[in-house]
C-alpha positions, 0 to 999 in steps of 0.5 A, spaced: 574 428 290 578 433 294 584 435 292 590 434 296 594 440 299 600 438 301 606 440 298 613 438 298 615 438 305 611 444 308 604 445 311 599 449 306 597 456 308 591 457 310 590 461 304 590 454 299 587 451 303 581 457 303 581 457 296 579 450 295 575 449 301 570 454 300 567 452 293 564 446 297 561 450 303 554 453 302 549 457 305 543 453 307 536 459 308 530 455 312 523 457 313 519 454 318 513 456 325 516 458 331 515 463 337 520 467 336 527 468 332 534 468 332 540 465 328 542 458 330 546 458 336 548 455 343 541 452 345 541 447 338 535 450 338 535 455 332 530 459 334 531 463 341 523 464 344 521 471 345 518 472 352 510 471 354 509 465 349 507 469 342 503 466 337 507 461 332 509 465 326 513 464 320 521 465 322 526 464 317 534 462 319 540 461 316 546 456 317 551 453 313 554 446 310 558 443 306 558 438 299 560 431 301 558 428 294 559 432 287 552 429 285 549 434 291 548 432 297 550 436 302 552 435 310 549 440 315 546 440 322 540 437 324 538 443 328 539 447 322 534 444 318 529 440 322 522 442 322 523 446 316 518 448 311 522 450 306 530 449 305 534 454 300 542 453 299 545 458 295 552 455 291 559 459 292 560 459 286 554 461 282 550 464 287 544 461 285 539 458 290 537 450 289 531 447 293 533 442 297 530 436 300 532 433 307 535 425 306 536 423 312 538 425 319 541 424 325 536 427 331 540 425 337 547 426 333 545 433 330 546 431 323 542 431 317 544 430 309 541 434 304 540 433 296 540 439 291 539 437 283 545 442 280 548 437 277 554 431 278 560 434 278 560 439 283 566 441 289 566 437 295 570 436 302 572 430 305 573 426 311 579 427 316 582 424 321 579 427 328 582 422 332 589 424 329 588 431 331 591 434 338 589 439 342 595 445 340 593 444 332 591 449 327 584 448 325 579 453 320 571 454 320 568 457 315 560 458 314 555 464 315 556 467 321 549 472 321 548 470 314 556 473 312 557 467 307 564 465 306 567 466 313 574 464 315 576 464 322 582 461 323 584 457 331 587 451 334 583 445 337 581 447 345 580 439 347 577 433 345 571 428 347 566 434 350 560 432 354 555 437 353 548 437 353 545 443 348 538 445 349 534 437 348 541 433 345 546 430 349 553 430 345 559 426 347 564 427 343 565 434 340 571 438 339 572 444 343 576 449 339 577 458 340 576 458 333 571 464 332 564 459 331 558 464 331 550 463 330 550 462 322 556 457 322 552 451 324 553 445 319 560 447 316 566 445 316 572 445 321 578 443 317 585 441 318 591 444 314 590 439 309 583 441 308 580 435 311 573 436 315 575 434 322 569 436 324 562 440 323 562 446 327 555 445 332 554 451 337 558 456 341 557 459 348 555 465 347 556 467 354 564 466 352 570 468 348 573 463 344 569 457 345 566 453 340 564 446 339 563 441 332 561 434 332 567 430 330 568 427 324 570 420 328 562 420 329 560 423 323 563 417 319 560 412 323 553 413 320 555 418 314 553 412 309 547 411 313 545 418 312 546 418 304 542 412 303 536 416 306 536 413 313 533 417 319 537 414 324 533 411 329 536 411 337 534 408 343 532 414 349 531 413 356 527 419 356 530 422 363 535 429 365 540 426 369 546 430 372 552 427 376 551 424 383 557 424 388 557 431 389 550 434 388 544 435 392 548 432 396 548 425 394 554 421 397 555 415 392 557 416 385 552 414 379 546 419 374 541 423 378 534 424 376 532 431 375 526 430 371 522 424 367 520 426 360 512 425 360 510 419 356 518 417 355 520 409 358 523 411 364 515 414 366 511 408 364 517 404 368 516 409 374 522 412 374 522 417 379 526 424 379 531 424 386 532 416 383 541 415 383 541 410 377 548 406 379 548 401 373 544 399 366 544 392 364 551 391 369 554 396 367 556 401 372 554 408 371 558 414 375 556 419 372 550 422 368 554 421 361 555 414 362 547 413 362 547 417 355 552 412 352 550 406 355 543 407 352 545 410 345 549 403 345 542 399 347 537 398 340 530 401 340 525 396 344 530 393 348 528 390 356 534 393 360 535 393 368 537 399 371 540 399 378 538 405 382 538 407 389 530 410 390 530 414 399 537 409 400 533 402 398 537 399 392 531 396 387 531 393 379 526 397 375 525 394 368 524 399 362 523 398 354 527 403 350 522 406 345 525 410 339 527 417 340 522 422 338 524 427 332 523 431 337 523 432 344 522 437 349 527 442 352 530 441 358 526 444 364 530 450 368 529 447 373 532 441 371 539 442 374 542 437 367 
């Protein structure tokens, strides 16, 4: 189990809390067939695709997680080991390299958990409190930024409960934060100053400064036990791009616009179409797109559900059966608007 750090009436310094930390945080190295190379990144696609469509090839990518168990399993980022052939993690304190096996995975929260055989009593991180932190707190990331393992970076805790849409995954609740989250720190830890995991560093907007995201351990802890049970998590999809209604396109009333409808998805076999307002789900209101992703993650795969929607300003009921969400889905079109 992790120590604790907190000494008699003062914070630790963030040395301490490096000290300890690091020994549980590892390098994950992966090989798998794509088009293109590059870190992972932004996108939450690990591989950035070169431009004219080049034959598939083998592509190697680095990233980060860290041990939630001493018996060696390790917590990282979907992205970051989905489609691998081979999975490699290399420990901080020998060096030495370990395959590793994917035990279960989370494809629409991002999340997967690894097992290495390098013994019972290795070093591991624990689970904070995200919802206790506040926008202000001193937070630290550590991973492999460009394959430096054992980066520090040291911020504060930007915002809270981030809607965002990553390449093919919709996030709901990530945390923002200035500390300094580059492509190779997918899958590690953002921790508080008592060495606590309050997040799993995710992605960063590469087109800013300061600007980083991780999944936050109130949605890590949710399905942890699952993952380590050797679960793949199984959600519903609707299989629609949405982006808010009320000011866009000039839509005047308020609800998920579809911009796109994913071939093969629920909603096509329902005859959703793109330009439909959807205004509820089962009852409950939609006014924004991200209600839509919350509503159906809430609903369980092959579940009827009645979706209100507004098709060339007619109010109609359609009909849609959830499916299970493939391993994994297209990329968002550009022309998609969300």
């Amino acid at each position: 189990p992790a120590a604790s750090l907190t000494t008699a009436g003062n914070p630790p310094s963030v040395a301490a809390v490096v000290q300890t930390a690091t020994k549980a945080v590892v390098e994950i190295n992966v090989e798998k067939m794509g088009r293109g190379a590059g870190p992972f990144g932004f996108s939450g696609n690990p591989f950035q695709p070169f431009s004219g469509n080049p034959r598939p090839q083998l592509l190697q990518g680095v990233g980060s997680g860290f041990i939630v168990a001493g018996n060696g399993y390790i917590l990282t980022n979907d992205h970051v080991v989905n489609g691998a052939r081979k999975i490699f993690v290399t420990l901080p304190s020998t060096g030495a390299n370990y395959p590793a096996k994917v035990v279960g995975t989370s494809f629409a929260l991002d999340l997967a958990v690894l097992k290495i055989n390098a013994g019972n009593n290795l070093p591991t991180l624990a689970l904070g409190s995200s919802t206790q932190m506040q926008p202000g707190d001193w937070v630290i990331a550590i991973g492999s930024p460009d394959g430096l393992e054992q980066t520090v970076t040291v911020g504060v805790l930007s915002a809270k409960g981030r809607p965002m849409t990553i390449g093919n995954r919709n996030y709901l609740n990530l945390l923002q934060t200035d500390a300094a989250i580059n492509p190779g720190n997918s899958g590690g830890p953002l921790l508080n100053l008592q060495g606590r995991v309050i997040g799993v560093n995710t992605a960063v907007n590469a087109g800013a400064q300061g600007i980083g995201f991780a999944i936050s351990s109130a949605t890590v802890e949710t399905v942890l036990p699952k993952l380590l049970a050797g679960q793949r998590l199984v959600e519903p999809y609707l299989g629609v791009y949405v982006t808010n209604g009320g000011n866009v396109f000039s839509t005047a009333a308020p609800g998920a616009l579809v911009t796109g409808v994913m071939a093969g998805s629920p909603a096509a076999a329902a005859g959703i179409r793109k330009g439909d307002l959807i205004t509820a789900f089962n009852g409950q209101n939609v006014t924004v797109g991200n209600d839509l992703v919350a509503a159906t993650r809430s609903a369980r795969v092959g579940q009827n559900v009645q979706l209100q929607l507004v098709r060339a300003g007619k109010k109609i009921t359609v009909g849609v059966r959830l499916a299970a969400m493939p391993n994994k889905l297209p990329a968002q079109p550009a022309n998609t608007g969300g």
